[in-house]
N, CA, C and O atoms as a Tinker XYZ file with bonds, in Angstrom:
   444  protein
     1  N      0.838000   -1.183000    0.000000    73     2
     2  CA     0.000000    0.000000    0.000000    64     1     3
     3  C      0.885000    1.248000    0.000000    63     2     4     5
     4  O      1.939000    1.210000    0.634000    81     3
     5  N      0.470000    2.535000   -0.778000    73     3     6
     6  CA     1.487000    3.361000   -0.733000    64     5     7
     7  C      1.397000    4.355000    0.423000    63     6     8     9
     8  O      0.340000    4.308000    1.050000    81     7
     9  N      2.110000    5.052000    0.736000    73     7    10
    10  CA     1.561000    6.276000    1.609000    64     9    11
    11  C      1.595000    7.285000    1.496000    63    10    12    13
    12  O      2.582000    8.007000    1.348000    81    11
    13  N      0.257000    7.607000    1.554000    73    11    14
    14  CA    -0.200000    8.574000    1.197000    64    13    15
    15  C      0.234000   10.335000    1.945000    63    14    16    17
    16  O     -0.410000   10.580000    2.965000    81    15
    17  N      0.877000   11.061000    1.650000    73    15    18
    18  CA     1.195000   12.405000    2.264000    64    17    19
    19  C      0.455000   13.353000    2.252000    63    18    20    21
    20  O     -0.096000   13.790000    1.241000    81    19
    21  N      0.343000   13.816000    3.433000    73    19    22
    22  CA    -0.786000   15.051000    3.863000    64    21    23
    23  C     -0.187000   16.452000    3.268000    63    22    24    25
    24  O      0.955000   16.761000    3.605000    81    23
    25  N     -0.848000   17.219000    2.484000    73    23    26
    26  CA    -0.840000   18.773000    2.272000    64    25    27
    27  C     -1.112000   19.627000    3.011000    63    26    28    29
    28  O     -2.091000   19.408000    3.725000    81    27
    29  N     -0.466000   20.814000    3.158000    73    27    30
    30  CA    -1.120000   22.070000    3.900000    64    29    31
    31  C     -1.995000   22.768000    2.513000    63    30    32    33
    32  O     -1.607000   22.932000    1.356000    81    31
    33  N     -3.255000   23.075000    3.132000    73    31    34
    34  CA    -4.131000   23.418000    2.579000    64    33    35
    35  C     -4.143000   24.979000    3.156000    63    34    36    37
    36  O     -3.750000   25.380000    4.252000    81    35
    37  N     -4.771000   25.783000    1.971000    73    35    38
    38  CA    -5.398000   27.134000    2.422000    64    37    39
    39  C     -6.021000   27.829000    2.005000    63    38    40    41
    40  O     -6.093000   27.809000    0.776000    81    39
    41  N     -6.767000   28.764000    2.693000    73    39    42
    42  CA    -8.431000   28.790000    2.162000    64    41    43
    43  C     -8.954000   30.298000    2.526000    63    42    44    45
    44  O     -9.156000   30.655000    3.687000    81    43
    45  N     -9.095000   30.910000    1.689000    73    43    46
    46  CA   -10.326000   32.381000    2.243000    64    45    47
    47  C    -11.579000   32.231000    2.279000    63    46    48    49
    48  O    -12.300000   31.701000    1.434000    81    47
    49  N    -11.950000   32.860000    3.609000    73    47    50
    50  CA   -13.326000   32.157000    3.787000    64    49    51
    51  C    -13.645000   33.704000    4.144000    63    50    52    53
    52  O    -12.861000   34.530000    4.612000    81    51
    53  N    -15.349000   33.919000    3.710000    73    51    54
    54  CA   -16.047000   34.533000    4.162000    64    53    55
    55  C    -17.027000   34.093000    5.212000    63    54    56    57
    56  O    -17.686000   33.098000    4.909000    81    55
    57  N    -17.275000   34.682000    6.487000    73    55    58
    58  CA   -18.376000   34.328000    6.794000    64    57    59
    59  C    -19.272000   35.240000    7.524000    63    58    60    61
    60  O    -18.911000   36.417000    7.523000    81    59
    61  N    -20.270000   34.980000    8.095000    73    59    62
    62  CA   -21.594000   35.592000    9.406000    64    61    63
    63  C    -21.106000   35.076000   10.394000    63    62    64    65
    64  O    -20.413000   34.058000   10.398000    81    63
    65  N    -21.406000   35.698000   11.280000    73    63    66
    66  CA   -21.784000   35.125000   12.925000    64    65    67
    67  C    -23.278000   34.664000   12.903000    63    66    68    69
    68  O    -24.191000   35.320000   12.402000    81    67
    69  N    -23.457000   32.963000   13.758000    73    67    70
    70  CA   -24.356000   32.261000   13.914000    64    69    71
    71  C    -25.486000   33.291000   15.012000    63    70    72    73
    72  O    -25.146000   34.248000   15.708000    81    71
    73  N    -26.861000   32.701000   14.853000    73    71    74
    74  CA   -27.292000   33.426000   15.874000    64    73    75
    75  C    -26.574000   33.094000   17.362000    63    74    76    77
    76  O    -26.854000   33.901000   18.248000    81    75
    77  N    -25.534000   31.810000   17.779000    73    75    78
    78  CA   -25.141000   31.078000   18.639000    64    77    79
    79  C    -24.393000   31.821000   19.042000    63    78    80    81
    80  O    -24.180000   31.839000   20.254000    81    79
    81  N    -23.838000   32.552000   18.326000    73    79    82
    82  CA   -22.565000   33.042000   18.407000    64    81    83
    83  C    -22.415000   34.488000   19.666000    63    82    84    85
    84  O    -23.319000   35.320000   19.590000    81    83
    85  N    -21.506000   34.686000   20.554000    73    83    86
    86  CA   -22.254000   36.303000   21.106000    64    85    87
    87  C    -21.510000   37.244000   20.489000    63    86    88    89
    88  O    -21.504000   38.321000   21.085000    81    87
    89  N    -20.829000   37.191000   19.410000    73    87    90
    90  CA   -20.808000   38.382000   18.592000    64    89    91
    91  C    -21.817000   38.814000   17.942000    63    90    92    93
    92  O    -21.878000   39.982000   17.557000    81    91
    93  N    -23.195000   37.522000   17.624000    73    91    94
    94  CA   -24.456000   37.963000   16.913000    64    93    95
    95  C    -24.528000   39.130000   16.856000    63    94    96    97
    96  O    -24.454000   39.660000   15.748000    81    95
    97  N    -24.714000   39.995000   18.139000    73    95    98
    98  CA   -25.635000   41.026000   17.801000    64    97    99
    99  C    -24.959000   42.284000   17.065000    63    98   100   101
   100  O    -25.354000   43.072000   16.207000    81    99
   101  N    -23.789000   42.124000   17.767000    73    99   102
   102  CA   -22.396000   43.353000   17.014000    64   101   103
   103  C    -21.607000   43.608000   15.860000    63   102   104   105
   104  O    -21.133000   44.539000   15.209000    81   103
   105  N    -21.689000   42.149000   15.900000    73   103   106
   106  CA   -20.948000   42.020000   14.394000    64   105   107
   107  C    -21.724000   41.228000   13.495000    63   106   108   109
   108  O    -22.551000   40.353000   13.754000    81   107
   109  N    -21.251000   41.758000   12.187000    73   107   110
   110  CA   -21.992000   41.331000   11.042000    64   109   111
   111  C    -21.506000   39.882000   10.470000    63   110   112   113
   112  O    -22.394000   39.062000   10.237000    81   111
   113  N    -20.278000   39.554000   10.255000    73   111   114
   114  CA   -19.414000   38.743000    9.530000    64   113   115
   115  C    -17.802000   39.486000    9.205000    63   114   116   117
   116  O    -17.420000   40.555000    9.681000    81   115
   117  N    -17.378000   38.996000    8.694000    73   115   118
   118  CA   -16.140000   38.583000    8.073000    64   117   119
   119  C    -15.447000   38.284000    7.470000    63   118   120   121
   120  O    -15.914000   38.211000    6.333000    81   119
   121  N    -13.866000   37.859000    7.530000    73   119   122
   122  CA   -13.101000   37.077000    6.670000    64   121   123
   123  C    -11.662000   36.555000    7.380000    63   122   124   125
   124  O    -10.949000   37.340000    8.004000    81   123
   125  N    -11.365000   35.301000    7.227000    73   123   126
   126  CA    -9.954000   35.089000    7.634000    64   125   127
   127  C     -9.581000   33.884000    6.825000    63   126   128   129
   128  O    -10.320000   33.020000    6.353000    81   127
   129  N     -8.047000   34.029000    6.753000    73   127   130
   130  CA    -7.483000   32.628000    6.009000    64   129   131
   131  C     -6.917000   31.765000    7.524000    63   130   132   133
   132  O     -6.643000   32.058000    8.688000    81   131
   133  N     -6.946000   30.824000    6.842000    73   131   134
   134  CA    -6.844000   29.338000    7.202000    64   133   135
   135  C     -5.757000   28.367000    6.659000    63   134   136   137
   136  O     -5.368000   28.632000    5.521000    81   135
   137  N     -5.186000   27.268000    7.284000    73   135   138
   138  CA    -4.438000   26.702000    7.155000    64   137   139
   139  C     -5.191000   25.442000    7.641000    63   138   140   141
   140  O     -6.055000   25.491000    8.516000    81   139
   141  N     -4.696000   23.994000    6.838000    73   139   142
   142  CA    -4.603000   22.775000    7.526000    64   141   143
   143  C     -4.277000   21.471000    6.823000    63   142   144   145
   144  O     -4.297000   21.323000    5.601000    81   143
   145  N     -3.988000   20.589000    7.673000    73   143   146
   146  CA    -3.206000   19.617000    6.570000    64   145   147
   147  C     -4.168000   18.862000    6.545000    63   146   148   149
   148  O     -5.019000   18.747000    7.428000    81   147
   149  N     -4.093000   18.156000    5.297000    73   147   150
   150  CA    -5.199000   17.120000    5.127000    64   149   151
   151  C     -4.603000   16.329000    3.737000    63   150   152   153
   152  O     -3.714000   16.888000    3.095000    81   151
   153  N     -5.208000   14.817000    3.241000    73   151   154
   154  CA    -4.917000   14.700000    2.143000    64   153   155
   155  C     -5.230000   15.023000    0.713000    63   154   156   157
   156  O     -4.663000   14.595000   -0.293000    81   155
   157  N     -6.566000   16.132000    0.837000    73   155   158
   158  CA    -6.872000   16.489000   -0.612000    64   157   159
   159  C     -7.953000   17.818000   -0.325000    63   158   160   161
   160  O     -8.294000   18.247000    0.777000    81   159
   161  N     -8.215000   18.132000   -1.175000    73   159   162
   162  CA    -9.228000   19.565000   -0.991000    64   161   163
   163  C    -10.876000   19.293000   -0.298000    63   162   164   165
   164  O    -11.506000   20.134000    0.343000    81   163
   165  N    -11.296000   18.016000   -0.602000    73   163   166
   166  CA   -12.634000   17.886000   -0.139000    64   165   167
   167  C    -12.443000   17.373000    1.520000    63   166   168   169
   168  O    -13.479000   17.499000    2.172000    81   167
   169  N    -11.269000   16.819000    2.269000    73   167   170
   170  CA   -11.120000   16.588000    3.242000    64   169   171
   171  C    -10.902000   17.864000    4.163000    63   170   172   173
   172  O    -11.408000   17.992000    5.278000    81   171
   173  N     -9.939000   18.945000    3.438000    73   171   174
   174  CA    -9.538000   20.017000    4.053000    64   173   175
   175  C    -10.981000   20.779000    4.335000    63   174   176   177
   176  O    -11.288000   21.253000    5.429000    81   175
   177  N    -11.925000   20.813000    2.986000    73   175   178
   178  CA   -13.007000   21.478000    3.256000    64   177   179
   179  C    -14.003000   21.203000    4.246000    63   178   180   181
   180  O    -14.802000   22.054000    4.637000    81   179
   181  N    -13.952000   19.729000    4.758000    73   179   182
   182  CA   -14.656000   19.373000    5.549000    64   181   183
   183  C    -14.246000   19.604000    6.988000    63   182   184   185
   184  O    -15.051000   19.922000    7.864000    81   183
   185  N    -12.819000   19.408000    7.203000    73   183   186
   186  CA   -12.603000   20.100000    8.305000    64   185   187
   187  C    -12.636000   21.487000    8.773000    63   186   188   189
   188  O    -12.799000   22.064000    9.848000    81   187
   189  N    -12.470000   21.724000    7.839000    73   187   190
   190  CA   -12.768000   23.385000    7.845000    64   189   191
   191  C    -13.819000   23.763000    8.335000    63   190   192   193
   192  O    -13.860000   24.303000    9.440000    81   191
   193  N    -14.925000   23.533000    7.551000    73   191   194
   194  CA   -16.706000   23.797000    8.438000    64   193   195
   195  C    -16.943000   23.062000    9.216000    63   194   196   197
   196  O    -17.953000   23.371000    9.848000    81   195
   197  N    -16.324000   21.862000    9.620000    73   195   198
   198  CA   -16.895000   21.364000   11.202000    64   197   199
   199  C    -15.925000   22.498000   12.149000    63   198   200   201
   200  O    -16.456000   22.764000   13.227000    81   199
   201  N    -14.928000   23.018000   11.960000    73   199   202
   202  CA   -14.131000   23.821000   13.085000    64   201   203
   203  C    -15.016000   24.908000   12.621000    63   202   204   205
   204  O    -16.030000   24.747000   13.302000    81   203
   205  N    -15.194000   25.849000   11.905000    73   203   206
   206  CA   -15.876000   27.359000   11.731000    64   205   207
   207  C    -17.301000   26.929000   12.384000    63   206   208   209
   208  O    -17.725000   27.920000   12.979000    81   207
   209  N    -18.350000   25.667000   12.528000    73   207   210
   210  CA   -18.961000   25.417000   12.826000    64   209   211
   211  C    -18.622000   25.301000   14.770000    63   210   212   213
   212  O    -19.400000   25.529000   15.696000    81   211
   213  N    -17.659000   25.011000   14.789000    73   211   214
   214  CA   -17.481000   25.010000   16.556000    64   213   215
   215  C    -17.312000   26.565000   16.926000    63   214   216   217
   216  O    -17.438000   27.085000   18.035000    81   215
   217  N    -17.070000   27.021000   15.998000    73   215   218
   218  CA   -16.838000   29.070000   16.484000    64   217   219
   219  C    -18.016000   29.279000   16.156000    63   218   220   221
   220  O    -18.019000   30.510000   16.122000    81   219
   221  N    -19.268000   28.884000   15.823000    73   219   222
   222  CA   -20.476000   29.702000   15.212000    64   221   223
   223  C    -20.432000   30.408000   14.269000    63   222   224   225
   224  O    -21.309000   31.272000   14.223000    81   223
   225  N    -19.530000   30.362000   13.254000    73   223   226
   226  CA   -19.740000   30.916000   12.140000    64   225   227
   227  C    -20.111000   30.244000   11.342000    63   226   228   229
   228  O    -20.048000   29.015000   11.366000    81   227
   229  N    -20.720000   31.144000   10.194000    73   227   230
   230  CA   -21.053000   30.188000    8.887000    64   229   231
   231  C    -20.627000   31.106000    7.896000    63   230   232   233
   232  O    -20.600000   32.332000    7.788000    81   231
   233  N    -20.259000   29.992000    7.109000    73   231   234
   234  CA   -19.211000   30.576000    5.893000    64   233   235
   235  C    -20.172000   30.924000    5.065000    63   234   236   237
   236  O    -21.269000   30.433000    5.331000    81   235
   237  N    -20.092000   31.868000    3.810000    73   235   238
   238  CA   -21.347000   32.113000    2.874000    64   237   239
   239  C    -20.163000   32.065000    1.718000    63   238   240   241
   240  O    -20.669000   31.480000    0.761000    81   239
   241  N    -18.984000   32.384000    1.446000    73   239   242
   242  CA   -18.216000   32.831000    0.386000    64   241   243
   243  C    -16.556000   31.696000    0.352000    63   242   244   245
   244  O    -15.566000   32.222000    0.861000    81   243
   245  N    -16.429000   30.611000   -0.091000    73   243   246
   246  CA   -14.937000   29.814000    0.387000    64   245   247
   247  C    -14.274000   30.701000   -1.116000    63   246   248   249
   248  O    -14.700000   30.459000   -2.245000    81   247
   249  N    -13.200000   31.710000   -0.828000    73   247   250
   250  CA   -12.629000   31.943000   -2.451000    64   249   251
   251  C    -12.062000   30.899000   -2.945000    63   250   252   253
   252  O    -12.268000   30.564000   -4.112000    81   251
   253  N    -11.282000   30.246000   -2.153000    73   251   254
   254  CA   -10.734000   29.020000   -2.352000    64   253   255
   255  C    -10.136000   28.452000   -1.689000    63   254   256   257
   256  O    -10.012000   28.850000   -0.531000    81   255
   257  N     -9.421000   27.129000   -2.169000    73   255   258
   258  CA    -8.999000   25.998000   -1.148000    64   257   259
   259  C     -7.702000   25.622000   -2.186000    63   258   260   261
   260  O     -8.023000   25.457000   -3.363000    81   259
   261  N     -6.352000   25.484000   -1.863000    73   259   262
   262  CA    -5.543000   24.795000   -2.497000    64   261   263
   263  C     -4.275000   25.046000   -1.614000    63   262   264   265
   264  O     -3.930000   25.952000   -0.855000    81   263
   265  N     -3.804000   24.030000   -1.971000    73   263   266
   266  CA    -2.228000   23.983000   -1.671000    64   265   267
   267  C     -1.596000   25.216000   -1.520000    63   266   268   269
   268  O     -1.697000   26.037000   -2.431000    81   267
   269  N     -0.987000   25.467000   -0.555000    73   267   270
   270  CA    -0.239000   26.949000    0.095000    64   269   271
   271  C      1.123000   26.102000   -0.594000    63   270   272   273
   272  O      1.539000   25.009000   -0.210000    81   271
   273  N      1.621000   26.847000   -1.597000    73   271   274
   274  CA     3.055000   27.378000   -2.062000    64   273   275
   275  C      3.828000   28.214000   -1.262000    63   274   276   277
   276  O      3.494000   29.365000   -0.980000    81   275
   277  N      4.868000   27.664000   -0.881000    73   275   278
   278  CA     5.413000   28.079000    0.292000    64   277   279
   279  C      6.545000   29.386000   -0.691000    63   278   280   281
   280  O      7.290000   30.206000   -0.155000    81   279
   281  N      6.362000   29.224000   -1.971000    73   279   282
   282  CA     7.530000   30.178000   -2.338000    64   281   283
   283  C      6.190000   31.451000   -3.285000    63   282   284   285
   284  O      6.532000   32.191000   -4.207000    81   283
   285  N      5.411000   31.408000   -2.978000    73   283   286
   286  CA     4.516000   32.471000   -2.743000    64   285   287
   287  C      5.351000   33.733000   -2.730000    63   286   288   289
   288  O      6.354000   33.987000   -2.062000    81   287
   289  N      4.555000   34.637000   -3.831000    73   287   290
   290  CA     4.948000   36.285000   -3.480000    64   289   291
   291  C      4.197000   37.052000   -2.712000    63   290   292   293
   292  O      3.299000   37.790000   -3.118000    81   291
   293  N      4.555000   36.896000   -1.532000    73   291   294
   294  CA     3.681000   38.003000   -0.642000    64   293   295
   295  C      4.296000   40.074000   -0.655000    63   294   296   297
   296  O      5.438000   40.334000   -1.036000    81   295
   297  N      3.497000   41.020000   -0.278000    73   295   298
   298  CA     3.882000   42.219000   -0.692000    64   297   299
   299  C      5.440000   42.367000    0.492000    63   298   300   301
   300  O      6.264000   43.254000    0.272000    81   299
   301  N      5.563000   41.694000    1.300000    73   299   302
   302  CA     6.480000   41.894000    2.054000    64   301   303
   303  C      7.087000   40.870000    2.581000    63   302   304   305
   304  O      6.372000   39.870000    2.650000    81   303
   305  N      8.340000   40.735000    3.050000    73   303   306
   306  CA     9.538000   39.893000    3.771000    64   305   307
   307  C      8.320000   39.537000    5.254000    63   306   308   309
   308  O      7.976000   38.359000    5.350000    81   307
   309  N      7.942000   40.191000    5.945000    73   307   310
   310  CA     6.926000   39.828000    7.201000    64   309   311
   311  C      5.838000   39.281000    6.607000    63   310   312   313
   312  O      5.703000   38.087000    6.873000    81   311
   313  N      5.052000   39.726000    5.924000    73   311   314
   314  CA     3.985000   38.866000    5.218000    64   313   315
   315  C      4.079000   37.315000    4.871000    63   314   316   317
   316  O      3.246000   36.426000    5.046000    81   315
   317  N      5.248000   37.275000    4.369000    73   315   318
   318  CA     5.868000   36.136000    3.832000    64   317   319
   319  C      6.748000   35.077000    4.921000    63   318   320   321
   320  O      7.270000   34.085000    4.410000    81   319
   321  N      6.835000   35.203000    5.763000    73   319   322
   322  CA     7.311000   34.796000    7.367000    64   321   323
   323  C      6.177000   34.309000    7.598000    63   322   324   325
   324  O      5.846000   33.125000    7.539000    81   323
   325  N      5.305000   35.576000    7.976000    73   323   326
   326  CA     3.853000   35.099000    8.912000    64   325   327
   327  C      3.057000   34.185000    8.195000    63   326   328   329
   328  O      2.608000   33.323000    8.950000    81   327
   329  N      2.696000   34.041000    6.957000    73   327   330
   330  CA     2.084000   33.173000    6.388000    64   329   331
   331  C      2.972000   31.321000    6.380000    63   330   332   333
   332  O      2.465000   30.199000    6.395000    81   331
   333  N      4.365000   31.758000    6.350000    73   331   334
   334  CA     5.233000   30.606000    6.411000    64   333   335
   335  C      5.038000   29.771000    8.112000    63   334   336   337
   336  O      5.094000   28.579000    8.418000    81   335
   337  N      4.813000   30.946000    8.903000    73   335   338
   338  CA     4.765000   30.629000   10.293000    64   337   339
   339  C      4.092000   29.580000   10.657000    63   338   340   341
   340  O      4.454000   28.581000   11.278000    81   339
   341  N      2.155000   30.156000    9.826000    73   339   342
   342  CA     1.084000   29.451000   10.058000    64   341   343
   343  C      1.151000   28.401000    9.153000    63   342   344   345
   344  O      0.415000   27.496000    9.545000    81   343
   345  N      1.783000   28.091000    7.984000    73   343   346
   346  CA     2.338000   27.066000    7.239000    64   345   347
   347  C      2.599000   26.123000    8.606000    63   346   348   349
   348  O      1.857000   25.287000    9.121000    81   347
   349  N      3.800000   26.531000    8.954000    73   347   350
   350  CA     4.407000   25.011000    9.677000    64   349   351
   351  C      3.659000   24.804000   11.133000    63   350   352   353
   352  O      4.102000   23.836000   11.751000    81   351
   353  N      2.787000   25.410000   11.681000    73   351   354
   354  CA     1.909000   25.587000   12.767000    64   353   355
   355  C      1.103000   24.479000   11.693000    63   354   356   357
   356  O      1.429000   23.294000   11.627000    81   355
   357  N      0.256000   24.949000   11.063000    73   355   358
   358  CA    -0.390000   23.679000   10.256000    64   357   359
   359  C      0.296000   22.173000    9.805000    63   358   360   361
   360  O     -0.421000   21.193000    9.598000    81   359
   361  N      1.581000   22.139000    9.701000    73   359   362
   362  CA     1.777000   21.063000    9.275000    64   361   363
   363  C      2.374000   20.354000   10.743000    63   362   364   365
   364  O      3.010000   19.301000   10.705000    81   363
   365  N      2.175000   20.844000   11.622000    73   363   366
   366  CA     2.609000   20.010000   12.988000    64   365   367
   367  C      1.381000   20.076000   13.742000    63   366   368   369
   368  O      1.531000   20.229000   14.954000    81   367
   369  N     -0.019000   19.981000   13.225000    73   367   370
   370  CA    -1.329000   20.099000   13.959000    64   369   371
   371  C     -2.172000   19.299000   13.195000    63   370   372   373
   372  O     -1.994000   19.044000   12.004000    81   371
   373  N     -3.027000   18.933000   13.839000    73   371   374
   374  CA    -4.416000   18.224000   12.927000    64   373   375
   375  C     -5.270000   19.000000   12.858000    63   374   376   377
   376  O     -6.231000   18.712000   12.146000    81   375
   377  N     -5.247000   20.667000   13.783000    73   375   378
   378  CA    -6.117000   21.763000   14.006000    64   377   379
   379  C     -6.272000   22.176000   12.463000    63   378   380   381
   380  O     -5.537000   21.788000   11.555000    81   379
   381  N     -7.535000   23.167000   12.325000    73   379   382
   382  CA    -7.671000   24.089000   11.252000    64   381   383
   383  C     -6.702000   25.380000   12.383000    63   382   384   385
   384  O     -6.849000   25.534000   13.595000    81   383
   385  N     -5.746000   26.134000   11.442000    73   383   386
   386  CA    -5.397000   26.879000   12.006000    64   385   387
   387  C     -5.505000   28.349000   10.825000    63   386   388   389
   388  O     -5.313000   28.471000    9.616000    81   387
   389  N     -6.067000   29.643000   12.350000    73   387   390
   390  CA    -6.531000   30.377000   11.440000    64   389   391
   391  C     -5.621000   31.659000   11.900000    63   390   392   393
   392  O     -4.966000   31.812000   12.931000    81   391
   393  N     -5.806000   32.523000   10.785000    73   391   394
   394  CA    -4.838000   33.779000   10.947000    64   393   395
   395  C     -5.711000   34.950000   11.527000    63   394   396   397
   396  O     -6.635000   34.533000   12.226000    81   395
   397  N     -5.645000   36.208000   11.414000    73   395   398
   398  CA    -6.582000   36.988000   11.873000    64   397   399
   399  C     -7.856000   37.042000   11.171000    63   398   400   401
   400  O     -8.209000   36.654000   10.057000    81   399
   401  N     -8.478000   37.663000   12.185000    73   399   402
   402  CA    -9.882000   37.683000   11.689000    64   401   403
   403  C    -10.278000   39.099000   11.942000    63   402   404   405
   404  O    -10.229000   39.805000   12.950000    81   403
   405  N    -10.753000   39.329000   10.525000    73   403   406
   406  CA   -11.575000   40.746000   10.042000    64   405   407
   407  C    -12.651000   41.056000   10.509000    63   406   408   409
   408  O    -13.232000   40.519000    9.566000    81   407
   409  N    -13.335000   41.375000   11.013000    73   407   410
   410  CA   -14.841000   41.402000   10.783000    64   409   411
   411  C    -15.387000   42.727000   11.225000    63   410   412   413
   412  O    -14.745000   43.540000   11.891000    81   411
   413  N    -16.521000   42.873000   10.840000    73   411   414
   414  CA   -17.189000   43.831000   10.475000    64   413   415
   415  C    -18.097000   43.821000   11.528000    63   414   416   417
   416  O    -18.586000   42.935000   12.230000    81   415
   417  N    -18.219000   45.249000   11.448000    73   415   418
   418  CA   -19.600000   45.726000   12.395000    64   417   419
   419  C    -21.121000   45.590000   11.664000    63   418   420   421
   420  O    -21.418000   45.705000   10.474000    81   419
   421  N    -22.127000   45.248000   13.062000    73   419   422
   422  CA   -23.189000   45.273000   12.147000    64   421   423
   423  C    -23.680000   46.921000   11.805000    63   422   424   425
   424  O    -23.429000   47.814000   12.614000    81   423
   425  N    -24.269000   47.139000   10.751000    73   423   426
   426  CA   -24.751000   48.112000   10.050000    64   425   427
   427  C    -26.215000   48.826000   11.087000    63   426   428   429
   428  O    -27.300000   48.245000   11.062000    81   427
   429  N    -25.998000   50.150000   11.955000    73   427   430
   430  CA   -27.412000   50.756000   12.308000    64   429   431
   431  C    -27.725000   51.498000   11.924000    63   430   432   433
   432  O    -27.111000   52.564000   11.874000    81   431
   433  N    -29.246000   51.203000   11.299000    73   431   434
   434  CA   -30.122000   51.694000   10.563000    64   433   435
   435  C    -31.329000   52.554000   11.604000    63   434   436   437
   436  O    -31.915000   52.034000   12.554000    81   435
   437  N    -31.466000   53.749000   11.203000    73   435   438
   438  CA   -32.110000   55.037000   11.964000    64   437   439
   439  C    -33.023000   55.364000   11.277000    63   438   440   441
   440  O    -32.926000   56.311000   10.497000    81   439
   441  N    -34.415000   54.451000   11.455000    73   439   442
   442  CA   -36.004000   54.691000   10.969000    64   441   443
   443  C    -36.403000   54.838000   11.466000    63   442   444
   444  O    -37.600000   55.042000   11.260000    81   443
């Protein structure tokens, strides 16, 4: 049998806060990338929404999912570290591991 080698995967995700969630009421949603190893894109994706599912979010937007190229042009020497960082944080975890998270305020409306 051969053996099979795990990828670091990575992924932009959009999402909402669940009603579960207690950012509900403050915040609107979001965005953060992600890291995790897995052996192919439909495995990575699945881990992915069972963990965003343990934070109460729900994703509405995945830009995508593929293999993190570690020789990637990022706009900067730190950019390119920090993304390498969460690279090898992912490849020594079974975690989804995530980078910062954006998110947005909810929108008040004065009727």
């Amino acid at each position: 049998m051969h053996n099979i080698k795990k990828n670091i995967f990575w992924s932009s995700i959009e999402y909402h806060y669940s009603d579960k969630s207690s950012d509900f009421k403050k915040l609107d949603g979001g965005f953060v990338y992600v890291f995790i190893k897995s052996f192919d894109v439909r495995e990575a994706l699945d881990l992915i929404l069972e963990s965003l599912d343990k934070q109460n979010l729900v994703p509405f937007n995945i830009e995508f999912i593929s293999p993190y190229d570690k020789e990637i042009d990022w706009e900067s020497i730190d950019q390119s570290n920090h993304y390498l960082e969460l690279y090898n944080v992912a490849n020594n975890s079974s975690d989804v591991i995530y980078d910062d998270f954006y998110a947005y305020e909810k929108k008040v409306c004065d009727d």
